[in-house]
Residue frames as qw, qx, qy, qz and C-alpha x, y, z in Angstrom:
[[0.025, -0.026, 0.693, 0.720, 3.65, 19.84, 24.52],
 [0.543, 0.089, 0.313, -0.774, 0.14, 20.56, 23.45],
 [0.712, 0.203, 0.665, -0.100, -2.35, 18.37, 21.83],
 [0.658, 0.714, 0.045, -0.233, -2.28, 20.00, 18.83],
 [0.394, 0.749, -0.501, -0.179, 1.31, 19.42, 18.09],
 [0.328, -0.200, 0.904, -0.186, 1.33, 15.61, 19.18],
 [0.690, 0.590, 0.293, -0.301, -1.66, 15.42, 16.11],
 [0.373, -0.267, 0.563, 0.688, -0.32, 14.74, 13.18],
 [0.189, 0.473, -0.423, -0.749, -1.04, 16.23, 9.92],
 [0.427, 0.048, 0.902, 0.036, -2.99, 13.29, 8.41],
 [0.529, 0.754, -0.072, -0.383, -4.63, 14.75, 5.11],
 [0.392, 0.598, -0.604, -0.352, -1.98, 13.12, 2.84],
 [0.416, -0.172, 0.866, -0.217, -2.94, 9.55, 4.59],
 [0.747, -0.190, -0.035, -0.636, -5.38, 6.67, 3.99],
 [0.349, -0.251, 0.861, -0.271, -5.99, 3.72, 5.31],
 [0.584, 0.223, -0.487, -0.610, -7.10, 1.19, 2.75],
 [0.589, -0.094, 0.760, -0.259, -9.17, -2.28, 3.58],
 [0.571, 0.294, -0.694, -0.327, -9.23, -5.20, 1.30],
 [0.659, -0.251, 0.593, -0.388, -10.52, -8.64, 1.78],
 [0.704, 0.280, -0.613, -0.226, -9.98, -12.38, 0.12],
 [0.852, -0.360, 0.020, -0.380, -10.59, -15.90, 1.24],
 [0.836, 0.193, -0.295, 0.421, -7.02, -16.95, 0.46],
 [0.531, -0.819, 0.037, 0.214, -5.02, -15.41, 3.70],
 [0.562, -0.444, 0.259, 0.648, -1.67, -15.88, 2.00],
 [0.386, 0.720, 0.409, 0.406, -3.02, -13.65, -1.07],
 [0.225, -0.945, -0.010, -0.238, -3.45, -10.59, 1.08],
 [0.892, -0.284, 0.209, 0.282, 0.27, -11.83, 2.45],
 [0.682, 0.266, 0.452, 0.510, 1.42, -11.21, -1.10],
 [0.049, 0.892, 0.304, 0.332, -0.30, -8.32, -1.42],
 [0.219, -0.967, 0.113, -0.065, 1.50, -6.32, 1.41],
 [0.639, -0.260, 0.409, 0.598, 4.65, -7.60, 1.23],
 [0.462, 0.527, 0.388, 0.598, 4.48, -6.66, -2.73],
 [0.035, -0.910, -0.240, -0.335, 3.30, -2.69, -1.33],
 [0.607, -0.753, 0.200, 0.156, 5.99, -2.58, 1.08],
 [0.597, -0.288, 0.394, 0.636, 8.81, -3.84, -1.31],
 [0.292, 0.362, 0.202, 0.862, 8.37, -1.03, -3.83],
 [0.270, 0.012, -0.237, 0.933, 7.60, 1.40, -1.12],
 [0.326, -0.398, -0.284, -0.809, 4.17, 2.74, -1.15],
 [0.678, -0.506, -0.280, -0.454, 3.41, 0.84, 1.87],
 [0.052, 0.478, -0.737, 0.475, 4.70, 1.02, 5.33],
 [0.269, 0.070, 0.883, -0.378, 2.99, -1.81, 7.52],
 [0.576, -0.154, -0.627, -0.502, -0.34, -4.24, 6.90],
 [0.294, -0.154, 0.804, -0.493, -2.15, -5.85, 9.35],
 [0.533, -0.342, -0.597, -0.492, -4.82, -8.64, 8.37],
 [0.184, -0.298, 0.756, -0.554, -7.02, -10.20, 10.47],
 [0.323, -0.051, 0.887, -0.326, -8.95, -12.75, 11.50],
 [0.061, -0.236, -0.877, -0.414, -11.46, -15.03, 9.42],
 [0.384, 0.299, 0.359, -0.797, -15.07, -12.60, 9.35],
 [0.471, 0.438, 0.764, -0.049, -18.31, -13.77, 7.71],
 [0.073, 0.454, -0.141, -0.877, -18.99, -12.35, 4.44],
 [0.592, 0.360, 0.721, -0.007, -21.99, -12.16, 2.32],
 [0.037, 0.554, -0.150, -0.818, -22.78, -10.67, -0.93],
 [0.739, 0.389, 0.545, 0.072, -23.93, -11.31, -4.66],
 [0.210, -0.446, 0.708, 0.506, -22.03, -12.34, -7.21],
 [0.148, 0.185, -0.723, -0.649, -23.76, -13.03, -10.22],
 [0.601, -0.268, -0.145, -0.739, -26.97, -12.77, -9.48],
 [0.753, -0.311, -0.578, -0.032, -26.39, -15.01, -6.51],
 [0.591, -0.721, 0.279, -0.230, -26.41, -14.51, -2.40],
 [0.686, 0.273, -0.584, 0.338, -22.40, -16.06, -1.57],
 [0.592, -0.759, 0.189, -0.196, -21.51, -16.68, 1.78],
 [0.790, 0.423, -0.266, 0.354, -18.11, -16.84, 2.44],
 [0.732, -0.611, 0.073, 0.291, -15.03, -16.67, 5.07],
 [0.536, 0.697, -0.065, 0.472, -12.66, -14.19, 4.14],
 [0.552, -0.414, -0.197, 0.697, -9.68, -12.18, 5.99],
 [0.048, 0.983, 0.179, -0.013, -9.59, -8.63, 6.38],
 [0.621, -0.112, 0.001, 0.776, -6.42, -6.29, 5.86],
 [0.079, -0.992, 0.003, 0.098, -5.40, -2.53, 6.74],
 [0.683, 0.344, 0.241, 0.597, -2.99, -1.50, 4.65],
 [0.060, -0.889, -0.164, 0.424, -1.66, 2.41, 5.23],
 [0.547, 0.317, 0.338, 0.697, -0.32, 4.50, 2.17],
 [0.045, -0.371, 0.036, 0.927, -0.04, 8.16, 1.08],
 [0.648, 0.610, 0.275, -0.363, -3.07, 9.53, -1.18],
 [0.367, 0.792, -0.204, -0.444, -1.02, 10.65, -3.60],
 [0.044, -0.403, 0.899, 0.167, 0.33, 6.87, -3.85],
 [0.720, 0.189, 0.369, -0.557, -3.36, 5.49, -4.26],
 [0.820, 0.378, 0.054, -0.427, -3.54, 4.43, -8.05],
 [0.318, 0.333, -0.887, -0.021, 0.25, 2.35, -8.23],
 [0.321, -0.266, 0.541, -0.730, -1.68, 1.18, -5.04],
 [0.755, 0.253, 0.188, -0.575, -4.64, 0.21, -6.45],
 [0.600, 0.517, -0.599, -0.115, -2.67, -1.55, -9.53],
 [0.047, 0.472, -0.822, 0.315, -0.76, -3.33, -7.20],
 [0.527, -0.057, 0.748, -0.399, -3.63, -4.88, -5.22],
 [0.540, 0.605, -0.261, -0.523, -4.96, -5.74, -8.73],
 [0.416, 0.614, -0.671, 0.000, -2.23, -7.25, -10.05],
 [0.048, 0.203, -0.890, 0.404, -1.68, -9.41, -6.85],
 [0.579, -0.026, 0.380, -0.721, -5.63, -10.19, -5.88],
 [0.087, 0.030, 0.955, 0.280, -6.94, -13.67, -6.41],
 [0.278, 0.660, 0.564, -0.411, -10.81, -12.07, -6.73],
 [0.366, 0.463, 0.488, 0.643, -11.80, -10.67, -10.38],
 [0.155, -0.791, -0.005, -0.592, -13.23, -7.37, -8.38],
 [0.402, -0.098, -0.613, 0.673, -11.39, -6.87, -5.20],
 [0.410, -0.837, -0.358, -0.057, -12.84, -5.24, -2.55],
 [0.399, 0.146, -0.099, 0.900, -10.60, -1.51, -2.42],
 [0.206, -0.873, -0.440, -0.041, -11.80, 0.58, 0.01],
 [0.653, 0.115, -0.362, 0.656, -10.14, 3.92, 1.47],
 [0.446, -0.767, -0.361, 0.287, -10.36, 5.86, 4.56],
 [0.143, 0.790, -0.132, 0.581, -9.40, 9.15, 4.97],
 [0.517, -0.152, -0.536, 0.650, -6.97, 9.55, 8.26],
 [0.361, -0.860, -0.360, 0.018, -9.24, 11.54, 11.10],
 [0.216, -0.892, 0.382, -0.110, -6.35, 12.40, 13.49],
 [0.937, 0.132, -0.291, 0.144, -3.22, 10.27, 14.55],
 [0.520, -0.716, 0.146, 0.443, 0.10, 10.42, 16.31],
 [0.182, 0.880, -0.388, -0.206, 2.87, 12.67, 14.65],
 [0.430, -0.389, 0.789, 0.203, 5.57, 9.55, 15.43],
 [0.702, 0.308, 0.636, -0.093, 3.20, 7.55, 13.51],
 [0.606, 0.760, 0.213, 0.096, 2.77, 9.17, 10.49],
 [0.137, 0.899, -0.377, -0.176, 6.31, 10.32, 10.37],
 [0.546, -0.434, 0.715, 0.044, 7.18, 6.85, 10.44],
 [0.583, 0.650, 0.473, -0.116, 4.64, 6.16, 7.15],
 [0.304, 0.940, -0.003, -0.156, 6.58, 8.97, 5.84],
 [0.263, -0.682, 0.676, 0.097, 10.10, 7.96, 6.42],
 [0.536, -0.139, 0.809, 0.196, 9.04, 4.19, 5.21],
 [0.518, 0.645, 0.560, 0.041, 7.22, 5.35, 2.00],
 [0.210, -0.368, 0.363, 0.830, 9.51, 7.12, -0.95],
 [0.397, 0.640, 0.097, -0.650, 6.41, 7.48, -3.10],
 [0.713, 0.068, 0.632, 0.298, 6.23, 6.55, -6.67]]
């Protein structure tokens, strides 16, 4: 099999990162994206330094990261969702556009995500 057909298609992807200092927020958060479908797997991790200003002050703060994969075209229930579920008054919603990937993978994204 070549490489190219062991690539997967990854234009209708992203890969979205969020962060909060409560661990079982972001918990909530992908469970909630996973039980109405738009999200097929999460993955936080570990406690990273984070600085930043917040009302015209310099915070320094311990927070957990999370990757979070979805379809674009499932972005703005997405977005709502982390919203809705986020103990921060502006979350931190980033998303990535998918480079390359495996085919299995992203047919597996596809198979656990019916879209909204």
């Amino acid at each position: 099999m070549t490489q190219s057909k062991n690539i997967a298609q990854t234009k209708s992807y992203l890969l979205v990162y969020t962060t909060s200092n409560i661990k079982s927020v972001l918990v909530n958060i992908g469970n909630a994206l996973i039980k109405i479908n738009i999200a097929s797997s999460y993955q936080i991790f570990g406690r990273v330094d984070s600085v930043y200003r917040w009302d015209g002050k310099i915070v320094k703060t311990k927070e957990n990261g999370m990757y979070i994969m979805c379809r674009k075209e499932d972005f703005k229930k997405f977005e709502k969702t982390i919203k809705e579920n986020h103990n921060y008054e502006i979350p931190q919603i980033i998303a990535f556009n998918i480079a390359k990937g495996s085919r299995e993978y992203f047919n597996l994204i596809k198979i656990n995500t019916k879209g909204c």
